[in-house]
C-alpha positions as a printed NumPy array, in Angstrom:
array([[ -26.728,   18.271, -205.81 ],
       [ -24.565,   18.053, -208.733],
       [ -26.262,   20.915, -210.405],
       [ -25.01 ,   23.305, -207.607],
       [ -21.564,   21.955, -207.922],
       [ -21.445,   22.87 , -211.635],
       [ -23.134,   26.238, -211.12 ],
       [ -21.166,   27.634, -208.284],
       [ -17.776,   27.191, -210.084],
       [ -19.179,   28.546, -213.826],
       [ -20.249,   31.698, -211.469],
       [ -16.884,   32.179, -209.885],
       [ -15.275,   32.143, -213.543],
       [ -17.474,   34.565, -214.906],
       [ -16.976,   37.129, -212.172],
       [ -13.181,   36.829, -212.067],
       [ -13.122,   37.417, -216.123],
       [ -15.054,   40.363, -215.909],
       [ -12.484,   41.873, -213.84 ],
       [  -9.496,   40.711, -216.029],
       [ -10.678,   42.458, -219.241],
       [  -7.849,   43.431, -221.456],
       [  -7.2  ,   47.555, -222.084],
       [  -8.443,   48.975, -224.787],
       [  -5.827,   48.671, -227.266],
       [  -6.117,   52.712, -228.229],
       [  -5.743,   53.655, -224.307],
       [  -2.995,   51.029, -224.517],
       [  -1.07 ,   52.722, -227.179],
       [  -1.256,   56.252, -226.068],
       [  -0.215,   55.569, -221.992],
       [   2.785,   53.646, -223.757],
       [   3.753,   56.288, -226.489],
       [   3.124,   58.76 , -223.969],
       [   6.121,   57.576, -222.114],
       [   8.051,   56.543, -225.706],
       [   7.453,   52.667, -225.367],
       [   5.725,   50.062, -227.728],
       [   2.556,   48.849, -225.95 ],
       [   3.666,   45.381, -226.906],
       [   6.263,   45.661, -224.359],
       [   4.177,   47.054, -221.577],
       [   2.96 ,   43.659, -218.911],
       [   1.302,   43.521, -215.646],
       [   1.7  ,   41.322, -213.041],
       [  -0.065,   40.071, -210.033],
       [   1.894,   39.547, -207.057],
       [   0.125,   39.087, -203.595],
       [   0.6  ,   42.393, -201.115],
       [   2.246,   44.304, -203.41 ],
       [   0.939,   47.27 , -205.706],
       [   2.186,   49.082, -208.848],
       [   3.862,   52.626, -208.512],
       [   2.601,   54.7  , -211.268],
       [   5.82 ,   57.14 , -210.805],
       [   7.589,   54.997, -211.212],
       [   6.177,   53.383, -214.867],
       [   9.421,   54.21 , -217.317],
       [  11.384,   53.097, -220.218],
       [  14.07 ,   50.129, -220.002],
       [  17.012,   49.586, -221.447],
       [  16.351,   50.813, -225.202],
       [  12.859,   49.762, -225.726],
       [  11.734,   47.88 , -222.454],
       [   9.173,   48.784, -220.271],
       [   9.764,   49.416, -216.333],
       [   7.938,   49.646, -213.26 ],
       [   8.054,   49.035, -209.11 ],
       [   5.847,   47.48 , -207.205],
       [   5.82 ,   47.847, -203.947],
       [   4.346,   46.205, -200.222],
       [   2.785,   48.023, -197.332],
       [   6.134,   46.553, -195.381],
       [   8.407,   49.071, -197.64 ],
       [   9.454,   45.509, -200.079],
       [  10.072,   46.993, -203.65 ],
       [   9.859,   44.301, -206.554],
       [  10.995,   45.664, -209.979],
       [   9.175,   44.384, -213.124],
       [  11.451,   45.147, -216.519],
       [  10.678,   44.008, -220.079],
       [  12.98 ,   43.733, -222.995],
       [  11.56 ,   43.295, -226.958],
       [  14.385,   41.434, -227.489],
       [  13.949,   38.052, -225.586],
       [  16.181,   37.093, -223.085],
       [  18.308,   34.31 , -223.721],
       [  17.545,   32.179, -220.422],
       [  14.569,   32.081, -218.38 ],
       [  14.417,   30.893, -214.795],
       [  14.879,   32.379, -211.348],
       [  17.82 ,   32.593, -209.351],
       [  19.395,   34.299, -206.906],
       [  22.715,   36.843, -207.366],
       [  24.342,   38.357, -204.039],
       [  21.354,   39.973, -202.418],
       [  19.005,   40.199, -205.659],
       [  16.6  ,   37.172, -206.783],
       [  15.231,   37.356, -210.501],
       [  12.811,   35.227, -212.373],
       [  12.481,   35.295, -216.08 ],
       [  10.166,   34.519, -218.313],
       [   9.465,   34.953, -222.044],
       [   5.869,   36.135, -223.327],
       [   5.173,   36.845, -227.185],
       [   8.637,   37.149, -227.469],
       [   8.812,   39.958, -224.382],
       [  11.084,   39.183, -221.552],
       [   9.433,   39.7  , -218.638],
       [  11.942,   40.159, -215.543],
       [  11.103,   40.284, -211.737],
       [  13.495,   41.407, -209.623],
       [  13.593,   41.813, -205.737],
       [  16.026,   41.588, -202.561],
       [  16.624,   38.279, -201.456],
       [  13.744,   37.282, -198.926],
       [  11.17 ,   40.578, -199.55 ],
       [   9.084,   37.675, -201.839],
       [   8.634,   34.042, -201.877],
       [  10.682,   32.976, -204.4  ],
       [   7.806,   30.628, -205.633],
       [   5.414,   33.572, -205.827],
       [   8.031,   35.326, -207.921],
       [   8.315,   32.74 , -210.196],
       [   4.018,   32.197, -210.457],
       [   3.872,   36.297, -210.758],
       [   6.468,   36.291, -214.043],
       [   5.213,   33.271, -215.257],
       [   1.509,   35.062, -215.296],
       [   2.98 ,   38.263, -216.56 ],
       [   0.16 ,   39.603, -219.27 ],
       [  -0.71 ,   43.157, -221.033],
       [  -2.643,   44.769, -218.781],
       [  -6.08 ,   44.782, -218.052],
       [  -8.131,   48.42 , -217.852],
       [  -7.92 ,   48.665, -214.279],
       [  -4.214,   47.688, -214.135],
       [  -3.449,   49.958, -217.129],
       [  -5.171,   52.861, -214.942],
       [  -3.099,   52.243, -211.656],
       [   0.3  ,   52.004, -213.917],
       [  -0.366,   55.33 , -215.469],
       [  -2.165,   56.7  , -212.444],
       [   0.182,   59.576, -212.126],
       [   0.028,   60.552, -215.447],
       [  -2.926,   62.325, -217.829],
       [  -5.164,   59.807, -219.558],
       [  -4.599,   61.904, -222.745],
       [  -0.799,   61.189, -222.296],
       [  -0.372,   64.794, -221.406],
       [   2.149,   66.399, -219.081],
       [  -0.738,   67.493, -216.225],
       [  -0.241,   71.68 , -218.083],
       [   3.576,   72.373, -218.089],
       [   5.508,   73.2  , -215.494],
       [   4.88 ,   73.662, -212.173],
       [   4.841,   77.762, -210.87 ],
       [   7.156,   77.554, -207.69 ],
       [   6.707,   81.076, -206.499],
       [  10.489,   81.338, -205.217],
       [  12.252,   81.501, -208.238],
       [  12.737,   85.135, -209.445],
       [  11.647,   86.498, -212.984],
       [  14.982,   87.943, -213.332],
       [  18.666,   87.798, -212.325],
       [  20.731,   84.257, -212.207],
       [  17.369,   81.711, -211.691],
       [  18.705,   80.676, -208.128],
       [  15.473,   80.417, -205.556],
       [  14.521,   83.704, -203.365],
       [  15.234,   82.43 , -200.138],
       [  13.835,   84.979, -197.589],
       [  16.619,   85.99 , -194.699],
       [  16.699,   83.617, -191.712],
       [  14.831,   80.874, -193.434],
       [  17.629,   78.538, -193.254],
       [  17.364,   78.832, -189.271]])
C-alpha cells in the first residue's frame, strides 16, 4: 500500500513537467526581437479561464513586454513587464482597476484587471507564478505572428484602393445604401 502512494504522486509530477518545458531559448529570442523586446522581459502566466491574445503580444513602456488575456465571459486581464523593477510589489485595488505586482529576476511582472473580473487571490497566485514561457505558451503568445518573426508577406492587397489618383478607396455607387 505505501508503494502505490509514492508511485501515483512521482507519476503526476512527471507528466505535469513534461508539459511545462521551457522555450527554446533561440525561438525565444526571435518571437521577442521580432516584436523589438528582450526575451528576458517576456513572462507567462497561468490564470484559471482565461487565455492569452496573441494580437495583442506588444512592447511596454520602453522595454517591457505586454499582453491580454482574456475569459470566455468577455473579462480582459492585462499582463505588463518592466526591466527595470518596480519599486513595490503587492496587489491593490485603484478606482475600478486591481493590480498585483511581483518582481522576477529583476522583471516586474504586473497584472492588471477591473475590479471583480478575477479573484483577487488568483491574481495575486497568477503574478506570483509569473515565468518565461514554456513552448506551448510561447506558441499561443505569438500565435498571430510568423514563427520566423516575419510579417505573414507584406501588405495585405485590398482590391478597392486604386493604382492611381489620391489613394482614397473605390467605393462603387450606392454601396453606402
Amino acid at each position: 500500500m505505501k508503494v502505490l502512494r509514492w508511485v501515483v504522486p512521482l507519476g503526476v509530477v512527471t507528466v505535469a513537467a513534461c508539459g511545462s518545458a521551457a522555450a527554446d531559448a533561440d525561438e525565444l529570442a526571435s518571437r521577442a526581437a521580432a516584436i523589438g523586446v528582450d526575451p528576458d522581459v517576456v513572462y507567462a502566466v497561468a490564470l484559471d479561464g482565461f487565455e492569452p491574445v496573441s494580437q495583442s503580444v506588444g512592447v511596454s513602456g520602453d522595454a517591457g513586454f505586454s499582453t491580454a488575456y482574456v475569459s470566455a465571459e468577455g473579462g480582459v486581464v492585462m499582463l505588463t513587464t518592466d526591466p527595470r523593477g518596480a519599486t513595490s510589489t503587492g496587489c491593490g485595488v485603484s478606482g475600478e482597476q486591481q493590480e498585483c505586482v511581483a518582481v522576477h529576476d529583476g522583471v516586474a511582472v504586473t497584472l492588471t484587471a477591473p475590479a471583480g473580473v478575477v479573484d483577487e487571490d488568483a491574481l495575486r497566485a497568477a503574478v506570483a507564478g509569473a515565468h518565461p514561457p514554456s513552448s506551448e505558451e510561447l506558441a499561443a503568445l505569438f500565435a498571430s505572428m510568423p514563427a520566423d518573426g516575419g510579417d505573414g508577406g507584406g501588405p495585405v492587397e485590398r482590391g478597392d484602393l486604386p493604382a492611381e489618383g489620391d489613394g482614397a478607396p473605390l467605393d462603387p455607387e450606392g454601396a453606402a445604401g
